[in-house]
N, C-alpha and C positions, 0 to 999 in steps of 0.2 A: 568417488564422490557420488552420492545417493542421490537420486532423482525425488527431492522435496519437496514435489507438485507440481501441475500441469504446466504453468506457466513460467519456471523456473529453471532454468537452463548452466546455471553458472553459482557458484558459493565461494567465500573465501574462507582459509584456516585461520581462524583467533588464537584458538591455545591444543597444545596436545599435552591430554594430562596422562599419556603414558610416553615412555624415552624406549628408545630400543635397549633389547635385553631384559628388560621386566615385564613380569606375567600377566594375563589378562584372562578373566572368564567372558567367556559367550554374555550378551548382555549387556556387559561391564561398558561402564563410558570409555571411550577412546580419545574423542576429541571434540572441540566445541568449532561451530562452523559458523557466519553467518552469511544471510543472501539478503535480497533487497526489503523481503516482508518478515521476518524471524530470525534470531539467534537459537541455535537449540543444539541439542547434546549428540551424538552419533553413537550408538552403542557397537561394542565389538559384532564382528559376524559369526566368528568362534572363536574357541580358548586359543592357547598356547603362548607363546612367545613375542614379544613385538623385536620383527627381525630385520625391519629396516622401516625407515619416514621415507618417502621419497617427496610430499609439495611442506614448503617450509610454513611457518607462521607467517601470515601475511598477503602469502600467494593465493592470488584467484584462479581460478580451473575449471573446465566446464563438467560437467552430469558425464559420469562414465569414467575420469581419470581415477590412473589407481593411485590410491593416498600412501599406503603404507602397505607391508608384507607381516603376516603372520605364519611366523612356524609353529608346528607341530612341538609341543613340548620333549625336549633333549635331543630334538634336531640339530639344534646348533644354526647358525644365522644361516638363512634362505638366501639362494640364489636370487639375484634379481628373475623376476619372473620377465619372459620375451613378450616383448610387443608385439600384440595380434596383426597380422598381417591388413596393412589398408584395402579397404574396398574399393573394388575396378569401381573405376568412375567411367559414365559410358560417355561418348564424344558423340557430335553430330560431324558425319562425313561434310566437308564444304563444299558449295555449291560449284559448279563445274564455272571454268572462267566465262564460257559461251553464256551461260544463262544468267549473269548478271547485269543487269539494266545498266546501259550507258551512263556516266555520270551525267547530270545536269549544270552547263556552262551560263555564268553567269553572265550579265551587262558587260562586267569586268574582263569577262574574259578567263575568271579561274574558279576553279574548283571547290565548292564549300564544303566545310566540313561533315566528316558523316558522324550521324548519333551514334553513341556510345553503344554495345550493343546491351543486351538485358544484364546479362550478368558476365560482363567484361573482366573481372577477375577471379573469375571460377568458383565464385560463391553462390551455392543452391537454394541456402535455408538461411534465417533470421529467426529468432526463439518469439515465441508467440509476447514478450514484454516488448524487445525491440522492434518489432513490427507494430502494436499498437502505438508504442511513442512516434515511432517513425509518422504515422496516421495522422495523430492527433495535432504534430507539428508540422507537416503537408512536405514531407521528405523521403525522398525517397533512397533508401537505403544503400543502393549500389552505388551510390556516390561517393559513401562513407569510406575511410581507410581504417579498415577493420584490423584489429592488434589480437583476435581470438585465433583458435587453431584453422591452419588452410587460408587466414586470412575472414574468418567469420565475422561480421559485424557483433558485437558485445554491446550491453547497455551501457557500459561506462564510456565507448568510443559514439553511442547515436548521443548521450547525454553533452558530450563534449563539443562534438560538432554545432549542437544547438544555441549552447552557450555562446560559442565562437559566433554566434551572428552569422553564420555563413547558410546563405541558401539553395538549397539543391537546381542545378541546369533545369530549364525544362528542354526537353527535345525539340530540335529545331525541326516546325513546318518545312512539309516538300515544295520546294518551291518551283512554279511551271517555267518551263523553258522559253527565254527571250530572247527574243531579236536584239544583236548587241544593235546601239545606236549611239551616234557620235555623240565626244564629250562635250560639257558647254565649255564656253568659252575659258568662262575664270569661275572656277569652284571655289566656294569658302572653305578657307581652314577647317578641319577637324577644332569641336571644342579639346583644350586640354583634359586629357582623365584627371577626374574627380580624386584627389590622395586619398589612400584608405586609412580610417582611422588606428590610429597607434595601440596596439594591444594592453589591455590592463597590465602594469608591474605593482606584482606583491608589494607592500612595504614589507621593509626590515624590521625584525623584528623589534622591539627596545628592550632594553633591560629588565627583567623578571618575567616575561613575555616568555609562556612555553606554547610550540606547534606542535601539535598531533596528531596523524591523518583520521582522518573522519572516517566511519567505517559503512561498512552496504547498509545497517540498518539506518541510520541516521540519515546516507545519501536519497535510502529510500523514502523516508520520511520525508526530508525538504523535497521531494521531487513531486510527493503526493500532493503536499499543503499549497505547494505552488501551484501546479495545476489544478486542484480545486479551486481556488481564489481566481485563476482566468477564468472556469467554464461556468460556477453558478454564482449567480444573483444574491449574493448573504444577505437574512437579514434577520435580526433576534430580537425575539418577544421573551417578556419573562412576565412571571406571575408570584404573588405569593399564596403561603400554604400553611393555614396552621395544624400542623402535624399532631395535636394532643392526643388523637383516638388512634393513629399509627403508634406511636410511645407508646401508650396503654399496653395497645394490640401486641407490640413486640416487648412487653415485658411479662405479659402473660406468655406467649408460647415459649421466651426463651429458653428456662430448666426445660422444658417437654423437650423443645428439638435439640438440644446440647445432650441431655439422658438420653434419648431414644435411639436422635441419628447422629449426633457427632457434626449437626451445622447450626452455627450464629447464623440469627433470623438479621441479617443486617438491613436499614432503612432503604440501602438502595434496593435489595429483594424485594423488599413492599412497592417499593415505586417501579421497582422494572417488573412486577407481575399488574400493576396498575396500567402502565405506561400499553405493555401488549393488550390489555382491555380492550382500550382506548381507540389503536390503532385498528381495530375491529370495524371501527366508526369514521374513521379519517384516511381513506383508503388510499389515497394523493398522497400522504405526508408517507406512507408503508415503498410509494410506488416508485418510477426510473422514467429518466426522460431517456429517448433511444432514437435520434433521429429529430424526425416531427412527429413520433407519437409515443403517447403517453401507455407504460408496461403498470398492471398494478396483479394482484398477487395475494392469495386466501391463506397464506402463512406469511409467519415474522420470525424471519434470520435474524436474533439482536444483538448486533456488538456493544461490546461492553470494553471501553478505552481502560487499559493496564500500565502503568507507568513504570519503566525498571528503573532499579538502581541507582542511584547517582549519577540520574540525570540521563543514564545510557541510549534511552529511547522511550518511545509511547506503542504499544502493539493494543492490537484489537482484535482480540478472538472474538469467536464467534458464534452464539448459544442457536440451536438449528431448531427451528419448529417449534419457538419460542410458546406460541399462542394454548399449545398440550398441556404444559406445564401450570401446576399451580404452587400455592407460595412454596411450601415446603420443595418440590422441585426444581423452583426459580433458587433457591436458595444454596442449594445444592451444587449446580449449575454454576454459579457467580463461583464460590470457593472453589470449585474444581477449574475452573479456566484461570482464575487470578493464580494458584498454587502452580498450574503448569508452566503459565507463562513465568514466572519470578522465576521456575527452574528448569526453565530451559528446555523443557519438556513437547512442545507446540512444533506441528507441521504445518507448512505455507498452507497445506487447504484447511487449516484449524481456522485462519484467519481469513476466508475470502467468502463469498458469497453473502454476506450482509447487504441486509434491505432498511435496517434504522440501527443508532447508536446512542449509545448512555457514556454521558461520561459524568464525573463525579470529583474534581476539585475540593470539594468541601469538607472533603478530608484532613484538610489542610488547612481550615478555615476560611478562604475564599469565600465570598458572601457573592460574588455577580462574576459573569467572565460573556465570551464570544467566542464558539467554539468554531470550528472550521469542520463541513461536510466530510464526509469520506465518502468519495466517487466512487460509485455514479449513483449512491443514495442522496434523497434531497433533503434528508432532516436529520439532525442531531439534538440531541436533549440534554441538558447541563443541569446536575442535581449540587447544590450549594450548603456551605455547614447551616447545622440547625441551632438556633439560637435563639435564647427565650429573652423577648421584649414586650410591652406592654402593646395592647391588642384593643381595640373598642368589641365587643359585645354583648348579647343579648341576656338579661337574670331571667328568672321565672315570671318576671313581673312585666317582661318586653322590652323594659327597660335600656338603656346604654349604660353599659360601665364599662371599665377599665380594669383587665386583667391580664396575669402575667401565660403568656403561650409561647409554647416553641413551632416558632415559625421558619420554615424554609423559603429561599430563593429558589425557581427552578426558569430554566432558560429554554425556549424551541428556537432553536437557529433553523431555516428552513431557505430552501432555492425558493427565490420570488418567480422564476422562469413558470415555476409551475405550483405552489402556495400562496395562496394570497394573504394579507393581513388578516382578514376576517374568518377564513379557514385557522387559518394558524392559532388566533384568539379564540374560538370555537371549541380546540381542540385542548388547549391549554386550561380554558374553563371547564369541561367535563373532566379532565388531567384531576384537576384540585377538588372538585366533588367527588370522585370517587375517596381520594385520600381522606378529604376531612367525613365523609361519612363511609367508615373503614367499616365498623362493628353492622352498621345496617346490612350494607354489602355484605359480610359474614354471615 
């Protein structure tokens, strides 16, 4: 299992599109994986033979396990290869009986329990995703029963515990030594414990009803959207835009850039080289809340939301130092990340590091929506289909009339925590000036 970026510890197998016994060149796909932020492809690591699968479809495994064995062409099926010998694990000598502090006796008369110690089940490490979750939900790990190798805590076991409503011990204060002193006379009852509530039961399924388990990318997604909607403030503004001189604009360059470089000038490229403009200017909507203070930043990481398949999931690569690029680059950019991600192509750090996002509905004909942040950026922009309706204004005479424009919806969702109304509309205003005076710009 190939380590597919920093924060990534763990992948599961979807499909192996080779069977043992058939051939494979260096390069050649192997098998498709996915983890919590991407589905993507595994190329071989060299030729020959696939001589044994050893983790099935389905199975999750951590950074390091061997997937499968490749022989040597006309070797004949490969030995299982031996497991590397485990790493001394070092121990602390214990302390000598002498030098352990007396216990402390209570009123009672007996002994209180002693805190757990740090890491009571021989677990050292936690992968930098399960440690932020752990964080974010004021848990502390070592409490978890971990189902990874040695007993590691996994994202799917801190995921679960969370859900379960169960919350982590805190360690019980040392408490000073007392003078027992007589009991009273007549003590109250202990109240009865409180029943704990009955665990959720699945329904059955009904009839036509098919189950399927949900896979890392999807669990990753609800886990994202969810936690976004607890930590920022949503709130979306939208504007309208009429795009006449953007049309124009992109029916003049499209034969140049399709002859030249092999890219459709598509409307989002116009809007997502506008949109970086913009953020030039609105340095709040580019920036990160971190704490109690406010991170802001002279470049623009811009995600750009990709939708797979049949529904399969929403990923968001990620265009790096957005702000360098101009159209023809922007354009460029957008077709190289949508192509990778449809195929599979995309590493977990293709997708991280985003400071604003574009997403685009409108494809689809969507005229309005409310996008949801992707953490820990405070603003998302939703570009909507374009569509020609009638317009009020101006002839050469100053006039009002009514003419037919193709007008866009576009949305800023932004953290109220740190955007305010007025920034927000500010920004969304200069957003639509640039657009509608495209050719001046030029």
């Amino acid at each position: 299992m190939p380590q597919m970026g920093v924060s990534v510890s763990e992948g599961t197998i979807t499909k192996w599109l080779k069977q043992p016994g058939e051939a494979i060149a260096q390069d050649e796909p192997l098998l498709e994986i996915s983890t919590d932020k991407v589905d993507t492809e595994v190329p071989s690591p060299g030729e020959g033979i696939v001589a044994e699968i050893r983790v099935a479809e389905g199975e999750t495994v951590e950074v390091g396990t061997i997937l499968a064995v490749i022989a040597a062409a006309g070797a004949g099926v490969a030995e299982p290869a031996a497991a590397p010998p485990p790493a001394p694990v070092a121990y602390e000598e214990p302390a000598p009986a002498a030098a352990l502090a007396p216990p402390v006796v209570t009123a009672s008369g007996s002994e209180p329990h002693s805190p757990p110690a740090a890491s009571g089940n021989g677990r050292t490490f936690v992968s930098p995703v399960v440690a932020r979750i752990a964080s974010e939900h004021g848990v502390d790990p070592n409490v978890v029963a971990g189902t990874g190798t040695g007993g590691r805590v996994t994202k799917k076991d801190i995921l679960a515990y969370i859900e379960s409503g169960a919350q982590a011990p805190a360690p019980p204060a040392a408490a000073p030594a007392v003078v027992p002193t007589p009991a009273p006379a007549a003590a109250a009852p202990p109240a009865p414990p409180k029943p704990a509530a009955p665990a959720p039961v699945a329904a059955p399924l009904q009839v036509g009803e098919v189950e399927e388990p949900m896979t890392a990318m999807r669990r990753g997604v609800m886990e994202h959207m969810r936690r976004s909607l607890d930590t920022s403030a949503h709130v979306s503004s939208a504007i309208e835009v009429d795009m006449s001189r953007i049309v124009a604009a992109r029916e003049r360059l499209k034969k140049e850039y399709q002859a030249s470089y092999g890219v459709n000038p598509t409307y989002l490229a116009f809007i997502a080289h506008a949109t970086v403009e913009t953020l030039k200017d609105y340095k709040w909507v580019n920036a990160e809340i971190r704490g109690e203070t406010i991170v802001t930043r002279p470049w623009v990481n811009l995600g750009i939301a990709v939708a797979l398949e049949d529904g399969k999931g929403l990923i968001v690569p990620v265009i790096r130092n957005a702000q360098d690029l101009n159209l023809l680059g922007m354009a460029r950019a957008i077709a190289d990340i949508a192509i990778r991600a449809r195929t599979k192509k995309l590493l977990p750090d293709d997708v991280q590091g985003g400071t604003f996002t574009i997403t685009n509905p409108g494809g689809f004909g969507t005229f309005h929506g409310t996008p949801i942040i992707s953490q820990p950026q405070v603003g998302i922009l939703g570009t909507y289909a374009l569509v020609k309706r009638p317009w009020v204004v101006q002839d050469e005479l100053g006039q009002d009339v009514i003419a037919i424009r193709p007008l866009m919806n576009i949305t800023l969702t932004y953290d109220h925590r740190l955007v305010d109304g007025a920034y927000s509309g500010g920004f969304l205003r200069d957003l639509r000036e640039r657009l509608e005076g495209w050719e001046s710009a030029e």
